[in-house]
Backbone as JSON, one array per atom type, in Angstrom:
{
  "sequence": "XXXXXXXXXXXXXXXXXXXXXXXXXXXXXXXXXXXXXXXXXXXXXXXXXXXXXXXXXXXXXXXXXXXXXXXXXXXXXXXXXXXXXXXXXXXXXXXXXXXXXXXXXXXXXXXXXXXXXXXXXXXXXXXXXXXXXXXXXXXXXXXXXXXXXXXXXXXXXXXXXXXXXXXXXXXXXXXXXXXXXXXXXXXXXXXX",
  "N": [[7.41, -92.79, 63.78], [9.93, -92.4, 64.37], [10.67, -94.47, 65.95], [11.08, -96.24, 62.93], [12.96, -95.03, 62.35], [13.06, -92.62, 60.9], [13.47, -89.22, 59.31], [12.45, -86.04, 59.21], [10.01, -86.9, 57.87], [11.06, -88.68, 56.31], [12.22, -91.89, 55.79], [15.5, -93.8, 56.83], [16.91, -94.87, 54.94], [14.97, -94.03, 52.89], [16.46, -91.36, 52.59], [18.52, -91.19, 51.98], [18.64, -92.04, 49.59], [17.09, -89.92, 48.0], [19.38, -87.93, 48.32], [20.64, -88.2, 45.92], [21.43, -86.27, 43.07], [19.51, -87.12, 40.8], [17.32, -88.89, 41.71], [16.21, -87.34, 43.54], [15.33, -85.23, 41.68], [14.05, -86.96, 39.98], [11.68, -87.8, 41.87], [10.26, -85.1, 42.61], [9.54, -83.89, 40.28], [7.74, -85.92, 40.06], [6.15, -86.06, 41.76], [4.92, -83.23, 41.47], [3.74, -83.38, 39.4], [1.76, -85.62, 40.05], [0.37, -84.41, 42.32], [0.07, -81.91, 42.11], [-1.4, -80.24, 40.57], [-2.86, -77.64, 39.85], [-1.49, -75.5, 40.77], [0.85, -72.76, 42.08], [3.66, -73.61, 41.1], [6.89, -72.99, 41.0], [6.54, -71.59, 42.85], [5.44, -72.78, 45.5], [7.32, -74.71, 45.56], [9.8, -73.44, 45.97], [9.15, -72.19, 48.47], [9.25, -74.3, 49.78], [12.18, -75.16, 50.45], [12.78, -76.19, 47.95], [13.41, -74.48, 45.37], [14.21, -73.82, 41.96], [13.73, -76.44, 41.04], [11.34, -76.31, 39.34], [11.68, -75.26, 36.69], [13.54, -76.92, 34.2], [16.02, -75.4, 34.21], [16.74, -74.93, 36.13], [16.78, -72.31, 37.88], [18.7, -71.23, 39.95], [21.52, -69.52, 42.12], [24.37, -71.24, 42.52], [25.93, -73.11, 45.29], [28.13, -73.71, 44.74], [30.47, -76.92, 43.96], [31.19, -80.08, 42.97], [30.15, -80.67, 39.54], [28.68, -78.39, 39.37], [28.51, -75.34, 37.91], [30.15, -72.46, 38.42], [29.17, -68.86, 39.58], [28.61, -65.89, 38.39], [27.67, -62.23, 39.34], [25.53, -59.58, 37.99], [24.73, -56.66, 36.78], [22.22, -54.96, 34.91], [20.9, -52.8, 32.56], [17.48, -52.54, 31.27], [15.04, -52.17, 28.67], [11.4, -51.57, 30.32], [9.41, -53.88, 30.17], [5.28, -53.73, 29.74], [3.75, -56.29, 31.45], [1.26, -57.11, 31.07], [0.78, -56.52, 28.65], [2.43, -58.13, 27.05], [1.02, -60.93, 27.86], [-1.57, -60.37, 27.36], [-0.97, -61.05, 24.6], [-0.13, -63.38, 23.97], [-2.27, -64.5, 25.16], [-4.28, -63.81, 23.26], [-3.57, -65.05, 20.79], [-2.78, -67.72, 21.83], [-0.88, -68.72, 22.58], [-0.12, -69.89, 20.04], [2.59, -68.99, 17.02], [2.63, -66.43, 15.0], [3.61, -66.26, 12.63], [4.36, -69.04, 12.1], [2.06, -70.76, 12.93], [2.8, -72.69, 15.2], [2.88, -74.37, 18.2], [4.37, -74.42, 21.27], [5.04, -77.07, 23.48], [4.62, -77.39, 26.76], [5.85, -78.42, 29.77], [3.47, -78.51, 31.32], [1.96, -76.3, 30.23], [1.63, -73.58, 27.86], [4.11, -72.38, 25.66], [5.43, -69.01, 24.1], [7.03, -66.17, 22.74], [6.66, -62.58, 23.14], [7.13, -60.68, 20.57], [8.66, -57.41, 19.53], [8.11, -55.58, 16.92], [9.33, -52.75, 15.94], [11.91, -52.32, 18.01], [12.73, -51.85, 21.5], [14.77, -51.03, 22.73], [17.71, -48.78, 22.29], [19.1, -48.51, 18.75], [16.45, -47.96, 18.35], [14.18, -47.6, 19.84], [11.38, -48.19, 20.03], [7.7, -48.15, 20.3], [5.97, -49.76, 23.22], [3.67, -51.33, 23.07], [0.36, -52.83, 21.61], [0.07, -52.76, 18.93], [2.45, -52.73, 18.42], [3.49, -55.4, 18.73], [3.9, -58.95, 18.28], [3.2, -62.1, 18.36], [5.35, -64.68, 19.26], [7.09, -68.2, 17.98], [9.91, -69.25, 19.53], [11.5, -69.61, 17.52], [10.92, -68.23, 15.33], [10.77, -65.74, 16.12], [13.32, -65.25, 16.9], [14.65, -65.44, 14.33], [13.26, -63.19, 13.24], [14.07, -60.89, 15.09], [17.17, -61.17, 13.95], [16.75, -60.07, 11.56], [16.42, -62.34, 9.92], [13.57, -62.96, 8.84], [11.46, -60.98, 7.56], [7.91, -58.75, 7.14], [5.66, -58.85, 4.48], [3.63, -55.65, 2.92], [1.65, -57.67, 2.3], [1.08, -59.1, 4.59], [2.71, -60.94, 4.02], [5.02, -63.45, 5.22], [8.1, -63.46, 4.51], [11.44, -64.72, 3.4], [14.64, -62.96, 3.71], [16.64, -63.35, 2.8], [15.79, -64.5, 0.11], [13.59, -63.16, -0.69], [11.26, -65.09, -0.92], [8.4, -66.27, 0.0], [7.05, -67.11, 2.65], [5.25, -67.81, 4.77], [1.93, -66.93, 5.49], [1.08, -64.13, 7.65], [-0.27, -64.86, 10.78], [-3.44, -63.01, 11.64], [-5.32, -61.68, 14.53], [-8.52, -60.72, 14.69], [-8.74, -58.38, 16.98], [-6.34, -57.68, 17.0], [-4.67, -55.31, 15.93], [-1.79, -54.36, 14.09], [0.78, -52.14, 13.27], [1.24, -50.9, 10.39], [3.57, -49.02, 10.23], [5.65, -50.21, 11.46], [5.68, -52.4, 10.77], [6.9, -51.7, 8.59], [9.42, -49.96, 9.12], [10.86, -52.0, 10.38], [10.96, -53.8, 7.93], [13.23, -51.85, 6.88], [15.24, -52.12, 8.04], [15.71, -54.32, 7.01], [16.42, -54.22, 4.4], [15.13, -53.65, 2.79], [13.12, -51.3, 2.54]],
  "CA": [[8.46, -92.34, 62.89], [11.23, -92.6, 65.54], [11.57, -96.69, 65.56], [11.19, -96.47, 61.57], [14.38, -93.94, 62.0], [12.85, -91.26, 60.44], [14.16, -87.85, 59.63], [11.43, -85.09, 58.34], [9.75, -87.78, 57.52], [11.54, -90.24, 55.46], [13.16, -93.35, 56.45], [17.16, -92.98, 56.34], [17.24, -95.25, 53.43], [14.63, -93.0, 51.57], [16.33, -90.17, 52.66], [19.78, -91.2, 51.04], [18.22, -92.4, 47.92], [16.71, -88.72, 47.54], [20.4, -86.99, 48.14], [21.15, -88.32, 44.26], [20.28, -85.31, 42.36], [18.36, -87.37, 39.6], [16.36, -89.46, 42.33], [15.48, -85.8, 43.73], [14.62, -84.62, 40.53], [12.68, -87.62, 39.4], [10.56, -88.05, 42.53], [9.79, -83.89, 42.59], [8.49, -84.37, 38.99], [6.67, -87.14, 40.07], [5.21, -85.22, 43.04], [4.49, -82.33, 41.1], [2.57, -83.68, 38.51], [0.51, -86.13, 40.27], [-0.48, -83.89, 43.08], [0.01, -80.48, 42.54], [-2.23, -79.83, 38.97], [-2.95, -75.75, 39.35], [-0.59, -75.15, 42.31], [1.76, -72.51, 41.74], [4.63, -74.89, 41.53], [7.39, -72.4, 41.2], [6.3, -70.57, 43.98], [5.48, -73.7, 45.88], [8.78, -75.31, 45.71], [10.58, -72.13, 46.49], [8.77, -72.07, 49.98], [9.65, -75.62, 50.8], [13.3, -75.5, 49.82], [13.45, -76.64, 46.7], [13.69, -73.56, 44.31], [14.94, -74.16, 41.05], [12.59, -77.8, 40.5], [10.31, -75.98, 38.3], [12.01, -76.13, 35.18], [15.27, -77.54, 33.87], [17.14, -74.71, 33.49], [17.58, -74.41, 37.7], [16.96, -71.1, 38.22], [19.51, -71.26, 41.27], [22.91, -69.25, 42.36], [25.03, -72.5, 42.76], [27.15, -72.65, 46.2], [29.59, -74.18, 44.39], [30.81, -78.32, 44.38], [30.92, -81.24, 41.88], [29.12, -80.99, 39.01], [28.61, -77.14, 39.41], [28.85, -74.23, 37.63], [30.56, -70.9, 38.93], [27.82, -67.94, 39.09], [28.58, -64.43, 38.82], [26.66, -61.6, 39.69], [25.97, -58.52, 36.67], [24.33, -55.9, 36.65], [22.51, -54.44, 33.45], [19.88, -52.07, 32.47], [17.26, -52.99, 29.82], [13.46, -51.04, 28.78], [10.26, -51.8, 31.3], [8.0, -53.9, 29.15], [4.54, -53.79, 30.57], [3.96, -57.46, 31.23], [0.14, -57.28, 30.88], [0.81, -56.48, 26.94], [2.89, -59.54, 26.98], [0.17, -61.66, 28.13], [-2.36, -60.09, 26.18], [-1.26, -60.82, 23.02], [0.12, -64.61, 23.97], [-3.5, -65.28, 25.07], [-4.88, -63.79, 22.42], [-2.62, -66.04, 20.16], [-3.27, -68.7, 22.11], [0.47, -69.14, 22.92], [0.74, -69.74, 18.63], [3.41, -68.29, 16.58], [1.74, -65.81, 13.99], [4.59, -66.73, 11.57], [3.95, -70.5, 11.24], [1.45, -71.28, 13.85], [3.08, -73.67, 16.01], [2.54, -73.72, 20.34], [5.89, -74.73, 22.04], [4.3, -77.22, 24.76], [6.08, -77.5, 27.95], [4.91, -79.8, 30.82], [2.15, -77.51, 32.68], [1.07, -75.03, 29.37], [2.56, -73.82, 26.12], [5.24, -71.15, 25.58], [5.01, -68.3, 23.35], [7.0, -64.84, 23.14], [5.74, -61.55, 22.6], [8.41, -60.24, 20.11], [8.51, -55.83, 19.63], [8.2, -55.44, 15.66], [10.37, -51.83, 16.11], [12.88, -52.69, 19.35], [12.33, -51.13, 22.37], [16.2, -50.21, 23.39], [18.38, -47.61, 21.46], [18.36, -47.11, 18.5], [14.92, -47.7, 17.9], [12.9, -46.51, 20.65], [9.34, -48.46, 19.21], [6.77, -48.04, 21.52], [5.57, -50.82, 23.77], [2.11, -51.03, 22.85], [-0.08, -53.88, 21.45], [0.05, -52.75, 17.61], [3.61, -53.06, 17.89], [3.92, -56.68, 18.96], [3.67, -60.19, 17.15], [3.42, -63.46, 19.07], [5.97, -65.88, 18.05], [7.48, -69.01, 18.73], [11.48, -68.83, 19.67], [12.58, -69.67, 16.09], [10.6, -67.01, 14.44], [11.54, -64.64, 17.48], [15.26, -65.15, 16.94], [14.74, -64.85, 12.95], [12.89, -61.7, 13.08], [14.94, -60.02, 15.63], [17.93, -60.9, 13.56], [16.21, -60.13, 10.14], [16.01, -63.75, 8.6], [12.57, -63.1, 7.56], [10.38, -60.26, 7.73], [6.69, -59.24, 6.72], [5.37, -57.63, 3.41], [2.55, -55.15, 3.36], [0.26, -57.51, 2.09], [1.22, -59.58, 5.07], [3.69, -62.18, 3.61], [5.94, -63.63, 5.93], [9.38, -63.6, 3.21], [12.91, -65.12, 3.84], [15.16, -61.66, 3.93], [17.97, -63.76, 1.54], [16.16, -64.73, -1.07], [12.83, -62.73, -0.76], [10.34, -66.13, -1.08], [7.11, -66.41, 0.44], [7.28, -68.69, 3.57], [4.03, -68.51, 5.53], [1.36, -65.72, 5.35], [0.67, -63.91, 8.96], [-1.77, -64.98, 11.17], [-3.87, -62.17, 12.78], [-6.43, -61.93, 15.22], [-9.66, -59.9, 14.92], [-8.59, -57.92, 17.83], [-4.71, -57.37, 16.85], [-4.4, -54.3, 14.27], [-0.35, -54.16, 13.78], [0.84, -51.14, 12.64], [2.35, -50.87, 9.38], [4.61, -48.35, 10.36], [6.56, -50.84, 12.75], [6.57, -53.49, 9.95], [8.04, -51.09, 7.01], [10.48, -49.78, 9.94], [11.52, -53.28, 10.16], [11.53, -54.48, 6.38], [13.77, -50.86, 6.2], [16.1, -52.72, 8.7], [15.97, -55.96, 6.48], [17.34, -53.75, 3.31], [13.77, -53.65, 1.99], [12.54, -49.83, 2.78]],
  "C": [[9.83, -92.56, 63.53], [11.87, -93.84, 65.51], [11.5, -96.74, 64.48], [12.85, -95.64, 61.21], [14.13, -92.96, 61.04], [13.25, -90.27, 60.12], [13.49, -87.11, 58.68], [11.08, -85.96, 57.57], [9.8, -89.11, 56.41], [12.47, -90.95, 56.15], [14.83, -93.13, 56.22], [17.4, -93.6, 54.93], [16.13, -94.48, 52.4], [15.6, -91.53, 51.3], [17.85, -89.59, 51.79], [19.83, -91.23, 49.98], [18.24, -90.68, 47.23], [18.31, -87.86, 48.05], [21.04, -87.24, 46.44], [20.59, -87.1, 43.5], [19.26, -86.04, 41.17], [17.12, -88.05, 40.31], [15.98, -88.26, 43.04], [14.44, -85.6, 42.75], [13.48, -85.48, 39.89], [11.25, -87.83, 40.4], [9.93, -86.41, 42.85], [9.08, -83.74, 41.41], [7.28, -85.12, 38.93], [5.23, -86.71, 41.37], [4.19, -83.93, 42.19], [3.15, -82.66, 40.1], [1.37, -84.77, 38.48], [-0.44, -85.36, 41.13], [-0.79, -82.47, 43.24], [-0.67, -80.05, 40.95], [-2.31, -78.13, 38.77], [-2.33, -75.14, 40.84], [0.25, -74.56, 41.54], [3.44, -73.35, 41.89], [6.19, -74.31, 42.06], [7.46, -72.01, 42.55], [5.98, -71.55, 45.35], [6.72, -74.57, 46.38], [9.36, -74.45, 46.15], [10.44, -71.89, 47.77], [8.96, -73.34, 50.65], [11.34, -76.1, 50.7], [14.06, -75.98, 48.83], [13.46, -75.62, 45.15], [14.21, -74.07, 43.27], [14.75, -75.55, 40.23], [11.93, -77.42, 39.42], [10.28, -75.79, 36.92], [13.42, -76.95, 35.48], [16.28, -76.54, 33.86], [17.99, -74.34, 35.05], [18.19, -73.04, 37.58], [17.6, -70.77, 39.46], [20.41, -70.34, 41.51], [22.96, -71.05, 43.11], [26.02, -72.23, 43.79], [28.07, -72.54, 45.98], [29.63, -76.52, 44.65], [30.66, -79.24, 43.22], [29.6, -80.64, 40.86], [27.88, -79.63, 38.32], [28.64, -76.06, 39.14], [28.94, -73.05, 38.21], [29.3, -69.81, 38.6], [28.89, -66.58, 39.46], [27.16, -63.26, 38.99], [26.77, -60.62, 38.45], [24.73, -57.32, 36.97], [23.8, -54.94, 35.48], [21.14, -53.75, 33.37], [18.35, -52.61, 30.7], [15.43, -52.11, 30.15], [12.88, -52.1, 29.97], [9.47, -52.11, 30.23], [6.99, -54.56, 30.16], [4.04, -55.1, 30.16], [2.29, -57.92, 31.12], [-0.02, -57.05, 29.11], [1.37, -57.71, 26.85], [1.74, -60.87, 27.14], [-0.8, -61.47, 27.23], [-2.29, -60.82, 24.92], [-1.0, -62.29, 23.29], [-1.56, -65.38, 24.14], [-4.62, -65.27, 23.68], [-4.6, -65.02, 21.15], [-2.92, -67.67, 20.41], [-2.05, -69.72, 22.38], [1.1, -69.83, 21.33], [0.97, -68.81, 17.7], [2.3, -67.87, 15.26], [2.32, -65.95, 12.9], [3.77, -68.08, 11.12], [2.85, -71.35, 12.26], [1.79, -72.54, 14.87], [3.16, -73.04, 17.73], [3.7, -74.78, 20.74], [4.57, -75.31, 22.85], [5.63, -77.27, 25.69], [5.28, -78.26, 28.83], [3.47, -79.85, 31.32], [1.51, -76.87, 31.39], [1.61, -75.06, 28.07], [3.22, -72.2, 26.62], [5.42, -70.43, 24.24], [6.05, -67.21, 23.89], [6.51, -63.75, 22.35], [7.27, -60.5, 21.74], [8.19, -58.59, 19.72], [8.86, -55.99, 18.11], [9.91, -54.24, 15.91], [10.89, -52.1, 17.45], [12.57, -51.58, 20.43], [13.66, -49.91, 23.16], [16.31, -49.3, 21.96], [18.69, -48.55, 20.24], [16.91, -47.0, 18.07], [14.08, -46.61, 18.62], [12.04, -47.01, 20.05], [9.32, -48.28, 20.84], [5.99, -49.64, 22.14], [4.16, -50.53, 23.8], [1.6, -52.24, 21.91], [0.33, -54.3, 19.45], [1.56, -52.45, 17.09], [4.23, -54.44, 18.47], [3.24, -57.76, 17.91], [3.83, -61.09, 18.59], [3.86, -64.63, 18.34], [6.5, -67.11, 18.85], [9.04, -68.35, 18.73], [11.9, -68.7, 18.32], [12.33, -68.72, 15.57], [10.91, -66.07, 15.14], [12.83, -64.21, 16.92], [15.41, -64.63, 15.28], [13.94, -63.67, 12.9], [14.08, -60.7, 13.47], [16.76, -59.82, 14.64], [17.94, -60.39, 11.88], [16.27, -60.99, 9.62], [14.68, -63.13, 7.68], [12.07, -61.6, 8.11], [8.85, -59.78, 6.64], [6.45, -58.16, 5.85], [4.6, -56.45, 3.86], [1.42, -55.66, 2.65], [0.58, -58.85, 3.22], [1.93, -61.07, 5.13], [4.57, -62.43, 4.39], [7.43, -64.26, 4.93], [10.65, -63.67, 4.22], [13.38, -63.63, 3.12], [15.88, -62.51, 2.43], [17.42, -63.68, 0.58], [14.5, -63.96, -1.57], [11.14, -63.75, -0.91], [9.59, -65.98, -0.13], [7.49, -67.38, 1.21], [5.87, -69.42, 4.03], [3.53, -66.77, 5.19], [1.19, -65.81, 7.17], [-0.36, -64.02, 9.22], [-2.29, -63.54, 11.93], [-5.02, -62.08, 13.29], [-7.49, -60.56, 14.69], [-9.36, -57.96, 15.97], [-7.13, -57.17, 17.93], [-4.74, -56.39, 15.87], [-2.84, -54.04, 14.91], [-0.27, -52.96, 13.09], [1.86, -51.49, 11.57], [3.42, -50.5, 9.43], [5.42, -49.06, 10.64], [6.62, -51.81, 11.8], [7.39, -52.73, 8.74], [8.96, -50.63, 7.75], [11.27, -50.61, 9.87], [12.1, -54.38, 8.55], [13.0, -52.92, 6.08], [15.26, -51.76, 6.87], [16.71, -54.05, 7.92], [16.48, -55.43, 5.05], [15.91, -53.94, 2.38], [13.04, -52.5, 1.6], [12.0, -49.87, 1.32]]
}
């Protein structure tokens, strides 16, 4: 390695190539997904110095320099949701949305959230508990939470505006939803 000029084992001309952040990023991609298949990758990268590889969104604080965005620090309080209900219901689901059945893929799995029919902060107060969650994709997530659509009681998934039928809800065997937490929520959507 020494007469090749080496340094932690790449050559100096590999080792310049890899200071480009996209020739980084493309040969860590390329690493990851030929050799590392059920390797925590996250957690993996994080112990070899490269934190923040594991998605796109570079989960980093930034030192600062070209190219860089400023980070602040914040401080904020929000409920304790127990993250074994979260899982639960995504597996059950199967990581698809109970609205319109679609599975977000992502490189490694699929992506799914576990959305709280009644809200968990003030002023709701719902209870974090199984028969008050839905598994959705982001879009239906974001339109629930803001009331676009919400769900009848004979399980109609209806646009809030104009009251139309979109998709009927899917539910599992194993999922009983409480009514309460969806007529809570249609009361929120000007439906009560």
């Amino acid at each position: 390695m020494t007469e090749a000029g080496a340094s932690a084992g790449f050559s100096r001309n590999a080792a310049k190539v890899l200071r480009r952040p996209l020739a980084r990023a493309e040969a860590i991609g390329l690493i990851c997904s030929t050799y590392l298949g059920e390797v925590d990758r996250e957690d993996l990268l994080g112990r070899v110095g490269l934190a923040g590889y594991a998605s796109a969104s570079g989960d980093l604080p930034d030192e600062g320099g070209e190219g860089r965005v400023p980070r602040c620090s914040r401080t904020s309080s929000q409920p304790v949701r127990d993250p074994q209900l979260v899982d639960r219901i995504k597996v059950m689901y199967g990581h698809a949305c109970q609205v319109c059945g679609a599975r977000v893929e992502t490189q490694h799995s699929h992506y799914s959230e576990a959305a709280h029919i009644r809200g968990l902060g003030g002023p709701y107060h719902g209870p974090d508990r199984l028969s008050n969650l839905l598994c959705l994709c982001p879009n239906h997530h974001v339109e629930f939470d803001r009331l676009a659509i919400y769900i009848d009681e004979d399980w109609a998934v209806r646009r809030n505006s104009t009251g139309d039928i979109e998709y009927q809800l899917k539910r599992h065997t194993d999922h009983a939803v409480d009514q309460q937490y969806l007529k809570y929520h249609r009361g929120l959507c000007g439906r009560g």
